[in-house]
C-alpha positions as CSV (number, residue, x, y, z in Angstrom):
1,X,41.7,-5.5,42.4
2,X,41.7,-1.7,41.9
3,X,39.2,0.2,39.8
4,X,42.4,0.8,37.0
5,X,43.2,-2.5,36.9
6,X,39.5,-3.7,36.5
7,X,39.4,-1.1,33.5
8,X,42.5,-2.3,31.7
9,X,41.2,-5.9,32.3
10,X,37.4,-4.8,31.3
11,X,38.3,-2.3,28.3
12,X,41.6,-2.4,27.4
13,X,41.1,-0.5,23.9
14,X,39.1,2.6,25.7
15,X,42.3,3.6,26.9
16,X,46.3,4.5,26.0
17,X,48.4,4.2,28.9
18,X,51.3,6.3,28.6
19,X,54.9,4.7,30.5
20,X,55.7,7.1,33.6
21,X,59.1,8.0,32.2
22,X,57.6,8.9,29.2
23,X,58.6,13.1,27.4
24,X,54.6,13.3,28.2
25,X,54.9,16.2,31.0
26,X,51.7,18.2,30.2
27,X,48.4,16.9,30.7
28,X,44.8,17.0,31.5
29,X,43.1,15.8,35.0
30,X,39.5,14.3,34.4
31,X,37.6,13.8,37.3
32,X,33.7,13.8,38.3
33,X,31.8,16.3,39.8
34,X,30.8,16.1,43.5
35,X,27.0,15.0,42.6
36,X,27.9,12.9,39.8
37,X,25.7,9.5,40.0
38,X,29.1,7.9,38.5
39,X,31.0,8.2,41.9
40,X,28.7,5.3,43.3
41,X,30.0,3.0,40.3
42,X,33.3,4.3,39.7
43,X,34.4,6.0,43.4
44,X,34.3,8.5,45.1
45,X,37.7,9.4,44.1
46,X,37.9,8.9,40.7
47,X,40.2,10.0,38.4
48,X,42.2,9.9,35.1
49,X,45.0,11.9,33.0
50,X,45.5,12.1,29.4
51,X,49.4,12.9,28.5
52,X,50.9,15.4,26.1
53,X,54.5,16.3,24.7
54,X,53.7,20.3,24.5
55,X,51.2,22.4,26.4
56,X,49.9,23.6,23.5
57,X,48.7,20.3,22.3
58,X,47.2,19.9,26.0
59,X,45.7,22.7,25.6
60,X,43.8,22.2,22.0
61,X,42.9,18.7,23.4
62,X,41.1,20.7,26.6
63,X,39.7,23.2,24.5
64,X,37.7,20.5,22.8
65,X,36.7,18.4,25.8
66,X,35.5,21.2,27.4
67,X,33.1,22.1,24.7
68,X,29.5,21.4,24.2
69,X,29.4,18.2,22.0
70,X,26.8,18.1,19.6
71,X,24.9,14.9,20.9
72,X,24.6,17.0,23.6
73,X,20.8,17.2,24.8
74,X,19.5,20.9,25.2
75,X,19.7,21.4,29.3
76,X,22.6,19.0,29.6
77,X,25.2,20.5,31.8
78,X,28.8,18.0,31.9
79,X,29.7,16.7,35.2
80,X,33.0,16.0,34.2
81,X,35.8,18.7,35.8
82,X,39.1,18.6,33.5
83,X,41.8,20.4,35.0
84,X,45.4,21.0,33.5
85,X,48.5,19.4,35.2
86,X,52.3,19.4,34.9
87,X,54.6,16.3,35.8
């Protein structure tokens, strides 16, 4: 069984999966970092997207994941890359 399928199994309700043929073109690539301790439970090739209809929605929705969160601890640095994508 693949890592997705042991998510939608494990946690169905963290996630929305959006149909392929869906008016969703824009979106946002979330991957880890290179030294990110979370590649030895997840792998090493890890990846997921999060769908929009416009790019500007895309883009308020990566404007907020990119910033520092408030539960953030002081010296925290994110080792989460988000990247925006077309389809």
């Amino acid at each position: 069984m693949n890592h997705q399928a042991r998510l939608m199994l494990s946690k169905p309700h963290n996630l929305i999966f959006t149909p392929r043929d869906s008016k969703k073109r824009h979106g946002i690539r979330v991957s880890l970092t290179g030294d990110d301790p979370f590649r030895h439970l997840l792998a090493e090739d890890w990846e997921t997207f999060h769908w929009f209809i416009t790019a500007d929605e895309r883009n308020a929705a990566l404007s907020n994941m990119r910033r520092r969160h408030e539960y953030s601890r002081i010296g925290d640095v994110p080792a989460v890359q988000y990247e925006p994508v077309e389809r």
